[in-house]
Structure formats: structure tokens, C-alpha cells
N, C-alpha and C positions, 0 to 999 in steps of 0.2 A: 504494500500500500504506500502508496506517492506518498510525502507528506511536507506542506510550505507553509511556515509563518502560521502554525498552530492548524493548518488545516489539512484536509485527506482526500486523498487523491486517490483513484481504482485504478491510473493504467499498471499499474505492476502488477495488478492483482491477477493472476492466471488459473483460468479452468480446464486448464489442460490434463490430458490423461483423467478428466474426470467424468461423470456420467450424472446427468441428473435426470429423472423419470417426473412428469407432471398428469394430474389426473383428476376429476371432475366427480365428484360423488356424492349422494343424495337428492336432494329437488334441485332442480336447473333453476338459473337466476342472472338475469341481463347482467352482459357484464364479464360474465366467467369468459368468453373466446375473448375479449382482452388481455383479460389475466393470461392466461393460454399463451399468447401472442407475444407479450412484454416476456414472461419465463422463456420461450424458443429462441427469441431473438437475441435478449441480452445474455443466455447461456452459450449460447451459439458466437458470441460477439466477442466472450472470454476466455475461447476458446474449447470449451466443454461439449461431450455429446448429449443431444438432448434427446430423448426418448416421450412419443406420446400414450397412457395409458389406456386405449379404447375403453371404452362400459366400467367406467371407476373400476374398484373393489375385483369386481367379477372377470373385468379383461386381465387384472395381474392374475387371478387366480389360472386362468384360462390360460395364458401365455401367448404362444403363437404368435397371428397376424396382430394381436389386440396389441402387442407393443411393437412400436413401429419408431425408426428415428427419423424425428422430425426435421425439415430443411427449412431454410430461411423463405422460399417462395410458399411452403404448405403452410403458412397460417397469412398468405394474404387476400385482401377481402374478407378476412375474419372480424376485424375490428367494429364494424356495426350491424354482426348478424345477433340475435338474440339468442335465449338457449347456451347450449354448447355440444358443438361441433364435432368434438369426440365422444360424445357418450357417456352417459351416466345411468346407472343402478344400483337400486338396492341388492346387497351381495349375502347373501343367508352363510353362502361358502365361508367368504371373511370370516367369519364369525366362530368357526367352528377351527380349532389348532391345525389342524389335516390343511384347509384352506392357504391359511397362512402357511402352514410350511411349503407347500407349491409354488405361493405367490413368492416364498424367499428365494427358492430354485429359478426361477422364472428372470430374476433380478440377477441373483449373481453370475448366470448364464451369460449377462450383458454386457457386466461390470457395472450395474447400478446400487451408487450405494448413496442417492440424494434423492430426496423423493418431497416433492413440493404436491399437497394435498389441495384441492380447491371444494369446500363444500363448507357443510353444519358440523354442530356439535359432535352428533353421532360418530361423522366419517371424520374427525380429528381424533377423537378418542380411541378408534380403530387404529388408526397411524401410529397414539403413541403408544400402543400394547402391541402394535407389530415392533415397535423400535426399542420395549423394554426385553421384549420374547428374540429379538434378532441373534447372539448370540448361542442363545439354546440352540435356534432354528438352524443355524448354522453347522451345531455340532451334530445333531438327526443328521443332517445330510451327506455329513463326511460319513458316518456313521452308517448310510445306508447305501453306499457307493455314489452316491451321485455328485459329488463332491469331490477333491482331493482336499490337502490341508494345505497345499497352499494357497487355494482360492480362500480358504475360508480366514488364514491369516491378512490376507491381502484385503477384501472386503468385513473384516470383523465388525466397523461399523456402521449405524446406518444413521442417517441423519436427517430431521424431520423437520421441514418449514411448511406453516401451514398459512390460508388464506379465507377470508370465511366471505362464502357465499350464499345469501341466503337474503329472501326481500322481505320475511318476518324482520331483520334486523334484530335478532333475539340473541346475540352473543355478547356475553360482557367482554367488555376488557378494549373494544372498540366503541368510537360515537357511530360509527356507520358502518353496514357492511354490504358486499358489494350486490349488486339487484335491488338494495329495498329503495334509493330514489327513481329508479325506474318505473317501479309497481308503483311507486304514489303519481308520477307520470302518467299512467294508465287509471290510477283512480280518479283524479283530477280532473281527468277530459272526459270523464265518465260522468262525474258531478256536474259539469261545468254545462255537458248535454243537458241533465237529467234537470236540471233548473229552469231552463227554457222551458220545457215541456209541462212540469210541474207548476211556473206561475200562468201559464193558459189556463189550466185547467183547476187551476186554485187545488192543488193536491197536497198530503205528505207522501214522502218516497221515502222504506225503510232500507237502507243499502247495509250487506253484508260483506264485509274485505276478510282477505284471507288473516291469518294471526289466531293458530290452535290454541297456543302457550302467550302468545304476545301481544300487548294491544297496539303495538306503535305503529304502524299501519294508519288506525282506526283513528288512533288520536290525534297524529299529525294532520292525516286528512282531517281531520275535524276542524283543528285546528286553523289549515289552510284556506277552507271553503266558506267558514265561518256557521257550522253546523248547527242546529239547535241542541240537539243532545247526542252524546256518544256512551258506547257504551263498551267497556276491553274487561279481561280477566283479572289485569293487577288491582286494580282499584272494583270493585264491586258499587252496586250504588244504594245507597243506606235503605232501609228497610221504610216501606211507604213510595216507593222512589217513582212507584207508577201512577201516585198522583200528583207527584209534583211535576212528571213529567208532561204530563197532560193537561196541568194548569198552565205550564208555562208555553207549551202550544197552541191554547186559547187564549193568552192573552199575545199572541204575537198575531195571531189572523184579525185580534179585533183593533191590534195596532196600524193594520192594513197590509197585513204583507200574506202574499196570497200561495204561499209555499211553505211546506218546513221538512228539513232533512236531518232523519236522524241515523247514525253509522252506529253499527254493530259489527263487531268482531265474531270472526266465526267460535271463538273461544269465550265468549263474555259469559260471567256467571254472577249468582245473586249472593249475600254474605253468607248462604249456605251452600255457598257450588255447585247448587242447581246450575243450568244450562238456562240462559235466555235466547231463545232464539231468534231471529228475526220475522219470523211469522207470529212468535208471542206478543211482540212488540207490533207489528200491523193490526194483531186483533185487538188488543189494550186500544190502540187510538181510534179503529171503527166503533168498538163498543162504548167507550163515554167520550168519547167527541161527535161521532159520525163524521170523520173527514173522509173525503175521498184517498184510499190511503194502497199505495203500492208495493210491492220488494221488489228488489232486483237484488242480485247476486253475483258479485262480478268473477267468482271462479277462477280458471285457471287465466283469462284474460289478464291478471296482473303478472303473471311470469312470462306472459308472450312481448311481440315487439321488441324493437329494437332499443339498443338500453343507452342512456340520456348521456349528455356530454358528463355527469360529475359521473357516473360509475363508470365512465372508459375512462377518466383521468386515474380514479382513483383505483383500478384496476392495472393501467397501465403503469401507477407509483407503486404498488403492491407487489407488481410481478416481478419490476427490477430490483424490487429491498428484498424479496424473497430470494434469488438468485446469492445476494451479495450475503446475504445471512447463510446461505448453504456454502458458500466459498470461505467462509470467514470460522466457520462451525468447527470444533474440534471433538474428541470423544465424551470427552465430560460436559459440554456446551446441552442442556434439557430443549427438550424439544419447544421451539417457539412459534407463537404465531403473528402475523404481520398487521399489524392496527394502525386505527388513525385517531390522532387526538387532538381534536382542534384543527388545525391546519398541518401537523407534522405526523408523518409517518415513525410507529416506533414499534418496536418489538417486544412482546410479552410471552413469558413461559406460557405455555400452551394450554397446563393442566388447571393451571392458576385458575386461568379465566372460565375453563370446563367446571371447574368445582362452582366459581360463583355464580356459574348459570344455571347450575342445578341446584344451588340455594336457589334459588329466584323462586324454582316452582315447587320446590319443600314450603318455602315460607306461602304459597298461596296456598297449597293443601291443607297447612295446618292452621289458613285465617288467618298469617299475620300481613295482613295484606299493606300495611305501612310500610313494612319492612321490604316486604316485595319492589315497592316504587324505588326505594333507595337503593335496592341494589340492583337494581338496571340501570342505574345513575344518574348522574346530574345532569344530563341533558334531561331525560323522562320526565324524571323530577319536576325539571321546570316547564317541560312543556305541558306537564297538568297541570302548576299551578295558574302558566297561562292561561288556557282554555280556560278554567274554572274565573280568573279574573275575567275575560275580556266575555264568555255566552252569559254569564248566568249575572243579570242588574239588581243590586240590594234594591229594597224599596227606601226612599226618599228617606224616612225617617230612621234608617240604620246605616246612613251615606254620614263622612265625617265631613265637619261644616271648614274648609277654610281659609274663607276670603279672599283667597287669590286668585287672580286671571293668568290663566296661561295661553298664548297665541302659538296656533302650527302653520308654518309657511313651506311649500316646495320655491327651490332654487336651481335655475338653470336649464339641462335641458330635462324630457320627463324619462323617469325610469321604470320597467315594470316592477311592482312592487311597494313604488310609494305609497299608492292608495290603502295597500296592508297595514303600510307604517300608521298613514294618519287614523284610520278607525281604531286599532290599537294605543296609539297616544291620545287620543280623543276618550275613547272609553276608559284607559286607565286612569285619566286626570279625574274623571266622572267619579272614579272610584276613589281618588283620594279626597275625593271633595273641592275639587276645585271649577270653575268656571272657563272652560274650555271655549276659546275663539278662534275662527277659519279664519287666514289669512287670502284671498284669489291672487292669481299672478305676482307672487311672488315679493318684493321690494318693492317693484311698479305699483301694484295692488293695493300696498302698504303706505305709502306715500300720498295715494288717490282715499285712502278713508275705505277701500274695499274689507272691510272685517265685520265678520258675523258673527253672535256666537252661534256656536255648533253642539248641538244636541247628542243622544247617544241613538236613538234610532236614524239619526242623517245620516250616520256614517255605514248601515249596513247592508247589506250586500258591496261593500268596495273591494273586499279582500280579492279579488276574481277577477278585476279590471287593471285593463293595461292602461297607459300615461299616468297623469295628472286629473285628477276630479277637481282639484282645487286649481288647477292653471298653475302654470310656473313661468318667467321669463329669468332673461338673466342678469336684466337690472343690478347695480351695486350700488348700494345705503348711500355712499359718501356723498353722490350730487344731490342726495335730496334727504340729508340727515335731519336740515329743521321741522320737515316735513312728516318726517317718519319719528322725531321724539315727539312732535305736537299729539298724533295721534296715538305713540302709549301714552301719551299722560290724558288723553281722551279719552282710552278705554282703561285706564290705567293698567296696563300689560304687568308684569310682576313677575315673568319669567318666558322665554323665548324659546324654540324647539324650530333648528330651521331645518329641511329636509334636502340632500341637494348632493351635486358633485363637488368641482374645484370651485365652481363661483362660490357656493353656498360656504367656503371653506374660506376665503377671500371675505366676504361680507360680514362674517364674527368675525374674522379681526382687522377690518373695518370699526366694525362696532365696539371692539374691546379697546381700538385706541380713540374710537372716539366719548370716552368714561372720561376722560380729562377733562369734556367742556361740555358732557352732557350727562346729569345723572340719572337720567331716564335709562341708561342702559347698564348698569350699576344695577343690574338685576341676573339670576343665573341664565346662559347662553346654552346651549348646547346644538351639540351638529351631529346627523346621521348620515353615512356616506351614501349616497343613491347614484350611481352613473352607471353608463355600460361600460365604460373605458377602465373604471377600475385603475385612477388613476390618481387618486388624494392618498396623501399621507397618513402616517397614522393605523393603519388599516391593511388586513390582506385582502378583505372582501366589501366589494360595495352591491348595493341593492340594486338587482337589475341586470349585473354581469354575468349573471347564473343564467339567464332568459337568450339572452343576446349570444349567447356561446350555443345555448343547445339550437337558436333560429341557425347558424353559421353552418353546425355540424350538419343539422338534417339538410341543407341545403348546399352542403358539399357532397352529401352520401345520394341524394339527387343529382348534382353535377358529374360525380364518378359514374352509377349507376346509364348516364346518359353512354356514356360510350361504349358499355355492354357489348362486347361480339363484333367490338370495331375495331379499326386498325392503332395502332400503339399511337395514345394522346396523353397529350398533358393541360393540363388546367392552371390559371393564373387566375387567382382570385382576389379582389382588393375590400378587404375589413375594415372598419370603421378604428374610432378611438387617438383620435389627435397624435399627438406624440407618444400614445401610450401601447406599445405592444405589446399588450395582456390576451384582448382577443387574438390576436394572428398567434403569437404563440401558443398558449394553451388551446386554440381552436384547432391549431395544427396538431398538436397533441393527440385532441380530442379524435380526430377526422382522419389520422395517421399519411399528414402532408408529409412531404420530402424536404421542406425548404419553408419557413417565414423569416422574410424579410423585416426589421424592425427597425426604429430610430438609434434605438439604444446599446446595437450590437452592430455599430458602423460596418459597412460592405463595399466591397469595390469591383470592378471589372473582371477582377481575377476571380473572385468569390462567386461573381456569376456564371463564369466560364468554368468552374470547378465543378458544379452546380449540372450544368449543362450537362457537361463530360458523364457526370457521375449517373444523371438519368438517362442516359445512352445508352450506357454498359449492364443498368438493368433493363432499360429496353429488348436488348437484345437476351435476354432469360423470359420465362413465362408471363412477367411482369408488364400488364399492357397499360396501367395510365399513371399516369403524375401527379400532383397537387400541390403546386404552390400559394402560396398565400403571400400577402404583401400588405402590411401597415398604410395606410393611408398618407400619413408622413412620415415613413421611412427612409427617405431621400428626394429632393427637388430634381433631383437630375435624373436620377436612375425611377424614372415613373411605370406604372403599370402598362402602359404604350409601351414603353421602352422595353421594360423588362419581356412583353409577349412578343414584340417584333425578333429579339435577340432569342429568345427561346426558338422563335419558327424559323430562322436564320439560322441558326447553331444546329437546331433539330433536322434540316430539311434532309427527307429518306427516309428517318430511322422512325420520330412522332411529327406529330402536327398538333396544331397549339390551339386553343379558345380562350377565353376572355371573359370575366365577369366582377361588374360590382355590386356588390352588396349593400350598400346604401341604407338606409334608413328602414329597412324590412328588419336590421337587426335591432331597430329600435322601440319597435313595435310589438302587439299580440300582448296575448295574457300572462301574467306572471309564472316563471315556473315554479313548482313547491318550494322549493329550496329559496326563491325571493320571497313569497309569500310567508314562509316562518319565519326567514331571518330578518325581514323587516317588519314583522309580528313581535317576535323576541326581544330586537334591539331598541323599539319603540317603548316598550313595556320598562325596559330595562330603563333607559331613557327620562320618562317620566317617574317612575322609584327615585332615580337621582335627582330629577327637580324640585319634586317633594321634598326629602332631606336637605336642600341648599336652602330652598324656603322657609324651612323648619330654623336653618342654623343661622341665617341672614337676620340683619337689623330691620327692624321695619319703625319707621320714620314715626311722627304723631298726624302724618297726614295720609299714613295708611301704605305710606309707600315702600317696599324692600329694598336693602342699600347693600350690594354684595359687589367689591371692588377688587378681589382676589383674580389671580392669575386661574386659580383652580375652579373657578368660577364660569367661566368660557372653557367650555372643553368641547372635544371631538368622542366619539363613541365609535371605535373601532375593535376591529381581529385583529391580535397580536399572536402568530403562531397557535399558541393552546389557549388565548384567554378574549376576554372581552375587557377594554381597556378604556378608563376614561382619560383624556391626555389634553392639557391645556393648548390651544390654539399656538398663542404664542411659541409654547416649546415645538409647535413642528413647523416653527420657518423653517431653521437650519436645515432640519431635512426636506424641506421643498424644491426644485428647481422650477422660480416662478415662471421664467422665459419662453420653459415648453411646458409648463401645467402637470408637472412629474413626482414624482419622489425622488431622490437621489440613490436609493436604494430600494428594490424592489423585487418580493421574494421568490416572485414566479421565473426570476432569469435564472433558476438551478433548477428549472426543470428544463429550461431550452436541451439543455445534454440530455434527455432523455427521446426528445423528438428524434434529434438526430445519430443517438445511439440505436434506435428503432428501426430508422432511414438506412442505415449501414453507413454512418460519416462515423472516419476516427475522431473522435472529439476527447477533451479531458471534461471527467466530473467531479465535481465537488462531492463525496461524502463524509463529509466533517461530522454530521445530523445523526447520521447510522451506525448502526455494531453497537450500542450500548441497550441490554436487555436491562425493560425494566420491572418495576413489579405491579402487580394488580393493586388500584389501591380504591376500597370502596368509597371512602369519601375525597374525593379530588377538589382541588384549589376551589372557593367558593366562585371566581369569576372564572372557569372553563367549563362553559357552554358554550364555545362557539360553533360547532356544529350540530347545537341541538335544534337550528332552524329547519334541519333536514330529515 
């Protein structure tokens, strides 16, 4: 392992003479031929052979054709089929020692002694009793001639990295794993149908999501779509629960809203673990409501389709840490699995996390059903207490009273997702007791006297809507400061929530220098990042970039798909986001490009003609199309004209080239889940803090709040594993105001993974990786941050 100025480097790292086997086993889950794909390539890249497992379990059992070595062309066009591609079974054989000793004879016949697992709990469990039994297994087989000793010395150990697939999302020890954003993908546009139809017809609709053992499924869609009741296995709902449900159904139709949707988990149970069904639940509301009332059952529908841009990322960071974790493995090294925590990929003993998942559902058989929420973790955790703040409204007189006006403004351009934010910040202020006001367009709006207040049923049905409801422009405060203090002290505003990209990042500290001559803003500030560009400080993730990546992907996986059975083409694509290369890169990621061009990773003549060269050479193998991507401003010279003329110039004979930009389509459509919770989450989170500044703030004898602190004005960002409040000020430094940037930005250590994918020799940073760490049930109180998902 390379190692510079504290940091690590894999070119030294070698898989030579070694052998690693990958294999897919239990329920299929969007996603896994990613995984598949990232494990082939990057083993193959380090020189290692890689072997495919046919039919999990049952193809090592079987032997034969089921294990096949893999080549760099056999897993492509794999990246956006759903399922997976080599096969998966339930293996009764595995199960039984006889099984397993086969499958060991099968392995060392090969010289495989790395074995990367893709499935659930079950089939890691399997893995690690094959990897504690391997030795014995070993010794039968010298033992029965099949064998000599020196195979057996030479292969003596085996070594297990595993990956969990599965769109329950029911393994601890990760926030996400890989399949379940897909499956809420597919529940979502299920929902998002089903409400159309449902307010014609003024109906409720009872929808049942998969989750035997899990509610997370049920509750994030709940979550996302803005559900009236949900209902999952951890949490049971207090006894009476079907009249409250049904009260608070009738007083939503007599509010005027002519739909209600309630989700059931196929697994959801009452505090005696009885079974609620979803048919129980459609009779309950026909018999004391009479509503028109339906099921739908969305079945295997949520493991089909193709799987969304975050589980082929996350997929694709999985497969290569997996690899580097079997290379890095020694004999005493416990078998681990590959997680993701927040934003960073990290490595956990494998058994650890097996044990805590089967607490999970000890603790719901024996009723301790609190216990159950916590140890599914701090994301679950907080995504009930969300829902349970943002569906369920105290009545008036159990609301805490106090006196303060909070204003929510969008800034800049619109993201999907904002709309989550603001019904979320609106209903949470509702809850703290405060006096909730819409801001329209933005600072413009704000300057014109455009503020209302805002109610808690204005804000419902937004979660589900793409732009801005409330308008946004991109106006900045400073031309029209006296205009915009006149009216807080008109409405007397008491605290600010502005919603936005870089303007909206500009405009608090705008506002925070202008506290020296105006103490109308001498009130708490706060900013939530919302752009597609993903391009504010502060922050790994902004609202809205989640949407505009998977618009990019599906309309790359249409672009390639177009040349189907055509002669060898290449594609040049030009993505949005100013100087920020988040989409082109992670989209190329996502979409398995050969090449994004970006601002931030300079290129020159020769980089394109390397470029060229390199998609030539696979031209001429099986290999029949291209995909490049290009930043919008990633060079004034070298433009998307440019760069497609030089492609079809350099290319003529071998491909021929097409052209596309993508424009503002990736700015548009409905939020994806992953914006819809995170900007649910951080809104939520958001207001908790405005609350408490308020609480801690002076307030004047003329009613007014006086908070003039640096920590006062802050930003609400992803910092790696955590959700982070960071005063404005402290991230000039880190700003590059000239291109609207950060000066450091974490998604440039995934660029080496595109183009490790691509076959370019590249160096990569794994400084992040090789430290195994431990399960730990209560984690830091701020890492949620991917509990938006």
C-alpha cells in the first residue's frame, strides 16, 4: 500500500496469484449486478482471478459450469439491469455439512480462497460457519482423497467479505442497504399514481409494502408521501388504535381533503402480535366510516426494475471496499461486512451486526418493542419520531404557546425536495408553538411585503411536488436591506429558515454582516442546502441532487439502450451544475460513463486524445458504446461541440458519435425519496434548532429576540457520518466564491473509482479504508444522515 503525507494509496497493492469467488444469495435486490460488476472489475484490475458463483449457495454446492471466471466484458450492460444476473437460491444443501464440504472441494479445485457474499442475514451467516468449518473441511478432504496436503496447506484459509442486499433494509450495522432505495422508488411512483386516482374518486387506499420482520419500507414511504397512518412490526400501535385511526381520517375528509392513504407493512402487528392485515385495516375504515376504501398490494413489484442512481453508487463503493478488504485480510482478520455510515463506507465484523439483528426481532417477540426501535438505530429512530411529529397535529390547546414568528423563504434556483422541507418546517414550528410565515419569491418577495402566514393544512400534500410552491428567485438582501428589515419589524420575524443553494448561502451572510446597522436580523439565521449542483459548503449532500442524478442516469440508460444492435457509438453528454462536477461525476458513476469531464480536475488535448485512444481499443472487444459526460463548465475552450467533433474525428471507422444536452429536465419532476426524507429530516432538525436559539436568545421589552453570535447564523449540512450545524461565516474560507464551489469536495475520491471501473490506471486514495470497526448501538446523537433514505 502506496503511502504520502499520512495518506494510502492501493497501487502497490496486488491480487495476484489470488482468487476471489462472488455470489448473490437469498431475495434478489436492485443493485446486487452493481455490486457484481464493481467486485469483477476492481479484482480483475488488481490483478486477481475472479470467479462468478451461479445460483448462490447451490451453484458452489453444485460446482461445475455454476462457477465460471469472470472477464472484464461479462459484466457489461450489467450496471442498470435489476435483479441479478447470476442467480440466486435458496440452498437447503448449504445447510446440511455434506453441502458445505462439496462446496469447499469445488473452491479449492480453483484456488479460491476469497469469497465476497452478496445477500441477507441468513446467507452471511452461512458464509461465516463455512469460514469457521473451513479448516475441518479441509482436513475430510485430504482425508478422503480428494485432496492432497499440499492444497490444503496452501489454501488453509478462507476469507469472508460480505455485502448486504436486501430492500427490507433490515441489517444492522449499516444506514442503508443495497435494493431498499430502489423499492421505495417503486413504492413512491406507486403512491404518487394511486393519489391521483384516489382524490377523483374521494377514496382511502390501504397499500401493503413488503417488510416481514421490518417496517422501514412502510415508514419511510410514509414518511415520504406524507401518509395519514402507517403501520410496521417494531412499533405496534397502542391499544384503541382503530379509533383513533378512524377519527383522525374523518376529520381530514371534513378538512377537505378528499383522499387518505394508509401503509401497512406486510409484517405489522398489534401489542399482542396478532397480525394486522391490510384487508383488516380496509374493513375497520368501510365499517365506521363508510369510505370508499381500497388495497393494493405492491408484491414483488418492489424488487423489480431497475435500481436508482444511490444503490448503483452505493453498490459500486461497496464492491470496491469489498475487494480491498479481501486483499488487505489476513488469517486472524473475523469475517466483515461492508457498511455505510452517513456518507462513508466502513467495515464491520460481520457476526456483530448478525447478532444485533437478531436482537431486533427477540426484542419484538418478547414486546419490548422500544427496545426494538433503538436497535435498528438512529436513523429508524428518528425517522418515527419524525413521522409521528410532522402526520399526527396536537389539538390547539396541548400546542406550547411561544410568541414567536418564524418566516421560511426558498432561494435561488428551485430544487426537488424543497417543498418536503417547507411542510416539514412549517408543521414543526406549528409544533413548537410558534407562528409560522411563507415567505413567495424568495428576497424579491420579501422586500415587496409578499408574506403570509402559513397554516399546517396549507402545507399538505407538498411533500410529492417538484420546484418551489412558495416561488424562489435569486434576489440578494443587500440592495434592498431597508426594505427587507422594515418588513421583519412588520411582521416582527424572530427567526429566519432560508431554503436554497449558493445564493441562499450568500444572503445569511449578507445578512449576518448586515447585524452591525441593523438589528432586525440579530435574530437566529439558518440555511438548508437545496440545489442540484451540490455545490455549497458545508455539506456532502444538498436537496434535490438525489433527483437530478437519478433524471441523468435513467436518461443515459435510454441514450445507451438507443444504440442497441448498432454499430460501435459513443455518447457525449452535457450535465448541468455551474462549476460544480458532482452530477457529471457521480452520474458517470452512477451510469458506468468512461470519461466526465469536470472544472475541477483540469484537462487538456492530450487527456482527450488518451481518452479517444482508450475507447478505440475497447471498441474493438465486445464492447459496443461509450458515454461521456461533460460539466457544463468544465472548460471554455474544450466545449461539448468541440469535444463531439474530436470524438467523431479521432473515432472515424472504429465509432461514431451523438450529442446530447440535458438541460433543465434534470431540474425538474418529483422529488426522489431520498430528497423527500432528507429534506423532511433536515427541516425538522432545522427548526429543533430555532426553537432552542429562541429559547436561549435575549428578547428585548419590545418583544423583540437579540441573538448576535457567530453560532447564530448557521448552515445545516452532511458532514461525512453526521448532521452538522456550522456558522456561515466559518465556511468562507472554505468557499471558492468566483466559481460558486467549495474548495474541497468529497465526491473527487470517488472520481478513481469511475475510472478504475472504465479500465484507466489511475491512483486512489484509501486513506478512509482497512480500519474494522465495531457495532455500536447507540451512535453519535447527530449521525442521521442517511436516515433521509
Amino acid at each position: 500500500m502506496a503511502q504520502t503525507d499520512n495518506k494510502r494509496f492501493f497501487e502497490s497493492l496486488s491480487g495476484a496469484g489470488k482468487a476471489i469467488a462472488v455470489l448473490t444469495s437469498g431475495g434478489d435486490a436492485q443493485g446486487m449486478n452493481a455490486a457484481v460488476r464493481a467486485v469483477v472489475r476492481m479484482g480483475i484490475y488488481v490483478g486477481a482471478k475472479v470467479y462468478f458463483v451461479h445460483e448462490g449457495y447451490q451453484g458452489m454446492v453444485d460446482g461445475g459450469d455454476n462457477i465460471k471466471e469472470a472477464t472484464w466484458e461479462s459484466v457489461s450492460s450489467m450496471l442498470q439491469m435489476g435483479g441479478t444476473v447470476i442467480g440466486s437460491a435458496r440452498c437447503k444443501d448449504f445447510r446440511m455439512h455434506e453441502g458445505r464440504l462439496k462446496a469447499a472441494h469445488n473452491l479449492v479445485k480453483r484456488g479460491i480462497t476469497n469469497l465476497c457474499v452478496i445477500g441477507g442475514d441468513g446467507s452471511l451467516t452461512g458464509a461465516n460457519l463455512f469460514r469457521e468449518e473451513w479448516s475441518g473441511l479441509l482436513a475430510e478432504l485430504v482425508e478422503q482423497g480428494l485432496i492432497d496436503e499440499e492444497a490444503s496447506q496452501k489454501y488453509s484459509a478462507l476469507h469472508i467479505v460480505g455485502m448486504v442486499g436486501s430492500i427490507d433494509n433490515d441489517f444492522c450495522g449499516t444506514d442503508m442497504t443495497i435494493g431498499t432505495d430502489s423499492a421505495l422508488h417503486r413504492i413512491i411512483e406507486v403512491v404518487d399514481a394511486i393519489m391521483t386516482t384516489a382524490q377523483s374518486h374521494q377514496r382511502t387506499f390501504v397499500l401493503e409494502v413488503m417488510g416481514r420482520h421490518c417496517g422501514y419500507l412502510a415508514l419511510v414511504s410514509a414518511l415520504a408521501c406524507g401518509a395519514d397512518w402507517v403501520l410496521i412490526p417494531e412499533m405496534p400501535p397502542e391499544d384503541g388504535w382503530e379509533e383513533k385511526m378512524c377519527q383522525k381520517l374523518s376529520a381530514k375528509r371534513a378538512g377537505m381533503k378528499r383522499l387518505n392513504i394508509i401503509i401497512v407493512a406486510e409484517g405489522a402487528i398489534d401489542r399482542n402480535n396478532q397480525p394486522i392485515t391490510s384487508e383488516h385495516v380496509k374493513n375497520l375504515v368501510v365499517q365506521c366510516l363508510g369510505f370508499d376504501t381500497r388495497v393494493t398490494i405492491l408484491g414483488h413489484v418492489q424488487r423489480g426494475g431497475t435500481p436508482s442512481a444511490f444503490d448503483r453508487i452505493l453498490a459500486s463503493r461497496m464492491g470496491v471496499e469489498a475487494v480491498l478488504a479481501l486483499l488487505e485480510t489476513t488469517a486472524n482478520t473475523p469475517a466483515c461486512v461492508v457498511s455505510l455510515c452517513g456518507n462513508q463506507s466502513v467495515r464491520l465484523p460481520l457476526m456483530e451486526c448478525v447478532q444485533m439483528t437478531q436482537q431486533v426481532q427477540k426484542a419484538m417477540d418478547e414486546k419490548r418493542f422500544e427496545e426494538a426501535v433503538q436497535l435498528r438505530g438512529r436513523s429508524f429512530e428518528n425517522n418515527l419520531k419524525t413521522y409521528k411529529l410532522l402526520a399526527h397535529r396536537k389539538p390547539e390547546s396541548e400546542l406550547p404557546h411561544s410568541n414567536f414568528n418564524v418566516a421560511v423563504l426558498n432561494v435561488g434556483a428551485p430544487a426537488a425536495g424543497m417543498n418536503a422541507a417547507v411542510r416539514s418546517a412549517v408543521r414543526v414550528g406549528i409544533s413548537e408553538g410558534h407562528k409560522m410565515f411563507a415567505v413567495s419569491d424568495g428576497f424579491e418577495g420579501f422586500y415587496k411585503g409578499q408574506i403570509k402566514e402559513i397554516k399546517w393544512a396549507d402545507v399538505g400534500g407538498w411533500t410529492g411536488q417538484g420546484g418551489s410552491l412558495l416561488g424562489t428567485k435569486r434576489t440578494l438582501p443587500a440592495k434592498h436591506i431597508d426594505k427587507i428589515a422594515e418588513q421583519m419589524r412588520k411582521y416582527n420575524i424572530n427567526a429566519l429558515l432560508v431554503i436554497g443553494g449558493f445564493e441562499a448561502l450568500e444572503c445569511l451572510l449578507q445578512l449576518y454582516e448586515a447585524r452591525s446597522s441593523y438589528e432586525e436580523f440579530c435574530i437566529p439565521l439558518c440555511m438548508l442546502p437545496a440545489t442540484i449542483s451540490n455545490n455549497v459548503p458545508g455539506t456532502n449532500l444538498s436537496i434535490g441532487a438525489d433527483t437530478a442524478l437519478n433524471a441523468i442516469v435513467e436518461t443515459c440508460d435510454r441514450i445507451k439502450q438507443s444504440a442497441s444492435g448498432t454499430k460501435h457509438r459513443v455518447f457525449i453528454i452535457e450535465t448541468m451544475g455551474g462549476y460544480c462536477g458532482y452530477l457529471a461525476s457521480v452520474g458517470g458513476l452512477a451510469s458506468g460513463a468512461d470519461a466526465a469531464y469536470i472544472f475541477e480536475e483540469p484537462f487538456d488535448i492530450k487527456d482527450l486524445q488518451s481518452n479517444v485512444e482508450h475507447l478505440t481499443e475497447k471498441m474493438k472487444t465486445s464492447i459496443q458504446r461509450g458515454l461521456i459526460l461533460r460539466n457544463e463548465n468544465s472548460n471554455e475552450n474544450y466545449t461539448t461541440d468541440f469535444i463531439y467533433q474530436l470524438y467523431s474525428e479521432e473515432g472515424r471507422g472504429v465509432f461514431d458519435c451523438r450529442k446530447n444536452v440535458l438541460g433543465h429536465m434534470q431540474q425538474g419532476g418529483a422529488p426522489s425519496p431520498f430528497d423527500r426524507n432528507f429534506g423532511t429530516k433536515i427541516a425538522a432538525k432545522a427548526m429543533q434548532w430555532i426553537s432552542r436559539k429562541l429559547n436561549e436568545s435575549c428578547v428585548c421589552c419590545a418583544g423583540r429576540v437579540f441573538a448576535n453570535t457567530e453560532d447564530s447564523a448557521c448552515l445545516l449540512g452532511m458532514r461525512r457520518r453526521a448532521l452538522v450545524f456550522q456558522p456561515v461565516v466559518q465556511l468562507r474560507d472554505e468557499t471558492d466564491f468566483v466559481h460558486r464551489i467549495p474548495k474541497e469536495q468529497w465526491w473527487l475520491k470517488l472520481r478513481p473509482l469511475m475510472k478504475i471501473l472504465a479500465k484507466y490506471k489511475t491512483s486512489y486514495d484509501v486513506s478512509d479504508s482497512g480500519q474494522l470497526e465495531h457495532v455500536v448501538l447507540n451512535r453519535p446523537k447527530e449521525s442521521e444522515a442517511m436516515a433521509a433514505i
